[in-house]
C-alpha positions in Angstrom: 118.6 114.9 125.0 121.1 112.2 125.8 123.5 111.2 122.9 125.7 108.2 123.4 128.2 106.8 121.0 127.8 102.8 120.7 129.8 100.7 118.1 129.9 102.7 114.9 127.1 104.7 115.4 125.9 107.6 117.7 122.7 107.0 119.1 120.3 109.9 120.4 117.5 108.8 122.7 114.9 112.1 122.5 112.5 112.7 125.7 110.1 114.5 123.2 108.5 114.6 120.2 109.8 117.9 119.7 113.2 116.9 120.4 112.6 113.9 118.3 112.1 116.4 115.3 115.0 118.3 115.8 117.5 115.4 116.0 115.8 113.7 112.5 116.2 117.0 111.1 116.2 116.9 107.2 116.9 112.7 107.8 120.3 113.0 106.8 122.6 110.0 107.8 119.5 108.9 110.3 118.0 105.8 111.3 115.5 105.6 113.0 114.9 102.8 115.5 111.1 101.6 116.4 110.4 98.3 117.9 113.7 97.2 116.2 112.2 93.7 115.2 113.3 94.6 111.4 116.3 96.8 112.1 118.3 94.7 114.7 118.5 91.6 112.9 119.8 93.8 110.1 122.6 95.8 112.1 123.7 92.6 114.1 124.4 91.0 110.8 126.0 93.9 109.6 124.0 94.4 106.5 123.3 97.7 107.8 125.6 100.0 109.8 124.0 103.4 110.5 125.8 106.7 111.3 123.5 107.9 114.1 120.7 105.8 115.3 117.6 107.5 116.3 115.9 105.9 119.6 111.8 106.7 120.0 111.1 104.5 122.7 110.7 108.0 125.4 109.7 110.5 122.4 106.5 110.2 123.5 105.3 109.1 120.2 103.1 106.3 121.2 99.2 105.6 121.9 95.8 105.4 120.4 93.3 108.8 121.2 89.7 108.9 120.0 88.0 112.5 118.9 84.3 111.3 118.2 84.6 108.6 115.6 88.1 109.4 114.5 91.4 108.3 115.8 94.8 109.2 115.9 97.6 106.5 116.5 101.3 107.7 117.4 104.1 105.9 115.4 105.7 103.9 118.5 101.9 102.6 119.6 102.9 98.5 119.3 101.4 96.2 116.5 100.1 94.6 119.9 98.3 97.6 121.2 96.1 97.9 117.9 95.0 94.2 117.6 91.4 95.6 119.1 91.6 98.7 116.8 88.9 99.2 114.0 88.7 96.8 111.7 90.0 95.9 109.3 93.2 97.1 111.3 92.6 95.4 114.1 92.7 91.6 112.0 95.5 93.1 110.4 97.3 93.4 113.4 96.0 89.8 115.0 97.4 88.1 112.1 101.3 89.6 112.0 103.5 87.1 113.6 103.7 86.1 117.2 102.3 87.7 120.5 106.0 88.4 120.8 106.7 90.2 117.9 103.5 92.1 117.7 104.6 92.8 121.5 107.3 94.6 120.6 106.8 95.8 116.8 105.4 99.5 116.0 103.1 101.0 113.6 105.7 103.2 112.4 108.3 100.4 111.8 105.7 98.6 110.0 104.7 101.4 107.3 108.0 102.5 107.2 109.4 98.9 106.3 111.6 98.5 103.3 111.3 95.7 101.3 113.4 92.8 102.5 115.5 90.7 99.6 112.4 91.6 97.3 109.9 90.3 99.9 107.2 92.2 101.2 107.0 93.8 104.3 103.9 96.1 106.3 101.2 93.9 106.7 99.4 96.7 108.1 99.4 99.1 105.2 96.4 97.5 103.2 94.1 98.1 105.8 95.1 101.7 106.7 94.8 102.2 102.7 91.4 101.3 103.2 90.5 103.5 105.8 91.9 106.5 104.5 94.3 107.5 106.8 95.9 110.5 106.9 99.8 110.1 108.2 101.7 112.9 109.7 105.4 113.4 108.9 108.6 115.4 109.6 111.7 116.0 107.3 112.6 118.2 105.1 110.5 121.5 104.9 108.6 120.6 108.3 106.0 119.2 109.3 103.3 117.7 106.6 100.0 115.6 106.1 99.1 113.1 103.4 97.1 110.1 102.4 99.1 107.1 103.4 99.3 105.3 100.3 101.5 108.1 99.2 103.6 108.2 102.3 104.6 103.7 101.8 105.5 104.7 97.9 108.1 107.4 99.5 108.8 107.0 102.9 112.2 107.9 102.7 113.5 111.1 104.6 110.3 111.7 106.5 110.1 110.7 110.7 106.9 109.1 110.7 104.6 111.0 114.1 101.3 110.0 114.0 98.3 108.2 111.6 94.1 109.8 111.7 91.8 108.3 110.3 87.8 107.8 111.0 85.5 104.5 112.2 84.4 102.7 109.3 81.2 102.4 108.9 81.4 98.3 106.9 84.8 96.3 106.3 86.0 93.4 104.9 89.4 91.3 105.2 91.0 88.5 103.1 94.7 87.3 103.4 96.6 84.3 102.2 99.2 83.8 104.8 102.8 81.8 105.4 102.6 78.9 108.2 105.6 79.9 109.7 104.8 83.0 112.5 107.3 85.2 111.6 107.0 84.7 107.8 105.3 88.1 105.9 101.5 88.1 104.7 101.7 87.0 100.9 98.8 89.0 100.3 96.0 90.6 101.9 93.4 93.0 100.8 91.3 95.1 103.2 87.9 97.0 102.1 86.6 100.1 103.9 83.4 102.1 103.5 84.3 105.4 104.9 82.9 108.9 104.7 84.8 109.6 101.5 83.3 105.8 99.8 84.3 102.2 99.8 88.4 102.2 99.5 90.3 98.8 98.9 93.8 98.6 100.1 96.6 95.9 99.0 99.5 94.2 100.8 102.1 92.2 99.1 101.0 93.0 95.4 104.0 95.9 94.9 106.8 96.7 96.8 105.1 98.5 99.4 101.2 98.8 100.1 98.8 99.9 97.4 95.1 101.2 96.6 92.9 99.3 94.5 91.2 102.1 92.6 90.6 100.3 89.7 88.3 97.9 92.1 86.7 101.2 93.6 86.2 102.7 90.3 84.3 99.9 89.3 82.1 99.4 91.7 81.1 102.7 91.8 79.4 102.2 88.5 77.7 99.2 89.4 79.7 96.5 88.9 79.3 93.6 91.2 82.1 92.2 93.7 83.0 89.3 91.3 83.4 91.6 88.2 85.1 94.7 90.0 87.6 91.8 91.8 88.8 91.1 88.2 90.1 94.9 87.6 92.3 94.4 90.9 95.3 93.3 88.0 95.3 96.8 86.8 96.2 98.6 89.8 99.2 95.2 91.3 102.4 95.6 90.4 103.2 91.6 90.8 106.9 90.6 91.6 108.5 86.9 92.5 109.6 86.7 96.0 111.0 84.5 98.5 107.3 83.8 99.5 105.4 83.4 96.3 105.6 83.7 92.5 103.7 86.1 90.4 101.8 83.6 88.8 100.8 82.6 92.1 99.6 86.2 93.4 98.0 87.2 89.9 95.6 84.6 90.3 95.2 84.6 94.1 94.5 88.1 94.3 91.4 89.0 92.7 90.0 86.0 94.8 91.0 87.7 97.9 89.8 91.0 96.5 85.9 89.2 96.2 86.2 87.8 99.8 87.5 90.7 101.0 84.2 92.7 99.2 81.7 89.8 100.5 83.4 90.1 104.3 81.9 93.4 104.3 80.1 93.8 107.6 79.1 95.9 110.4 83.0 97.4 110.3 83.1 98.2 114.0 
């Protein structure tokens, strides 16, 4: 496993997933580099000057393979590569950036994204909420599987390997985007029927992606898209940002949540 020392930090370029594993270890004083469309502005500016830097491009951590109707995405497959995915991941991944960003960006460096001065960032994260998916992780204690909307609240000290999840059978996808084509999603709100029921994910109502279940509860008891797209406040956790205000997104979102419920279609 190569090991260089460039700058202030070492970097470590694994050949293997396993070796990959071993050099995170417990995620000690790592950071791990993706597409590096997040992290290099960061270190070039010197907000951010890592100890060792972890390199994935050769870990063989990448591609998308399909068991039946489920699939399982490595973290350094590129936003690129999933833009004909299922929906509604494949919109998701249409509508961040550029051709050359998405060219170059990664799943993993998307879900693992911390917020940038307050703003947003994982555009993608709503519509894997939706779907369900299952993401696989390494840290501390080993290997371990969990719903993905618990792995954005935490992601911290955990090597992001691989996300599962099954073909929907209907979807839906609203957004409210920025002009500019690097700018964040302000919001966007995915809706999935799976196996397990209809799931609604958020992006850009909290610091990292969320689950609507106060939408799911309530249309699980009858309510209709317009009435169930009002309880969408109850699960948001509504911040000002360098994109919008929270006035603007508290009465944005439960529009988006409706479209999002009325886009739902054929799903594949």
């Amino acid at each position: 496993m190569p090991a260089t020392s460039l700058a202030e930090a070492q970097v470590i370029a694994p050949t293997s997933r396993e070796e990959a594993v071993g050099a995170f270890g417990d995620g000690s004083g790592v950071t791990v580099l993706g597409g590096g469309t997040i992290l290099m502005p960061e270190m070039n500016y010197g907000r951010l000057r890592p100890e060792r830097v972890l390199l994935l491009q050769n870990a063989g951590l990448s591609g998308i393979a399909r068991n039946g109707g489920s699939l399982t995405i490595g973290a350094m497959t590129t936003v690129a590569e999933l833009e004909q995915a299922p929906e509604p991941l494949g919109t998701a991944a249409r509508n961040v950036a550029d051709h050359e960003i998405r060219a170059q960006a990664t799943l993993g460096g998307n879900l693992c994204a911390p917020s940038g001065g307050a703003t947003p960032r994982g555009d993608l994260q709503a519509a894997l909420i939706a779907l369900g998916a299952q993401v696989k992780t390494a840290g501390k204690g080993g290997e371990r599987t969990e719903p993905i909307e618990d792995f954005v609240a935490a992601p911290d000290g955990r090597l992001l390997l691989e996300v599962e999840f099954e073909e929907p059978q209907r979807s839906g996808y609203a957004a409210a985007h920025r002009p500019h084509a690097h700018a964040y999603t302000i919001l966007a709100v995915c809706a999935a029927e799976t196996t397990a029921g209809l799931r609604v994910g958020l992006s850009g109502a909290g610091r990292n992606g969320l689950r609507a279940r106060s939408v799911e509860d309530a249309l699980a008891v009858g309510a209709s898209a317009e009435e169930a797209s009002q309880k969408v406040l109850d699960d948001a956790q509504m911040q000002d940002d360098a994109l919008a205000s929270a006035w603007y997104r508290q009465r944005l979102l439960p529009i988006l949540v409706q479209r999002a419920l009325d886009d739902l279609g054929g799903g594949k």
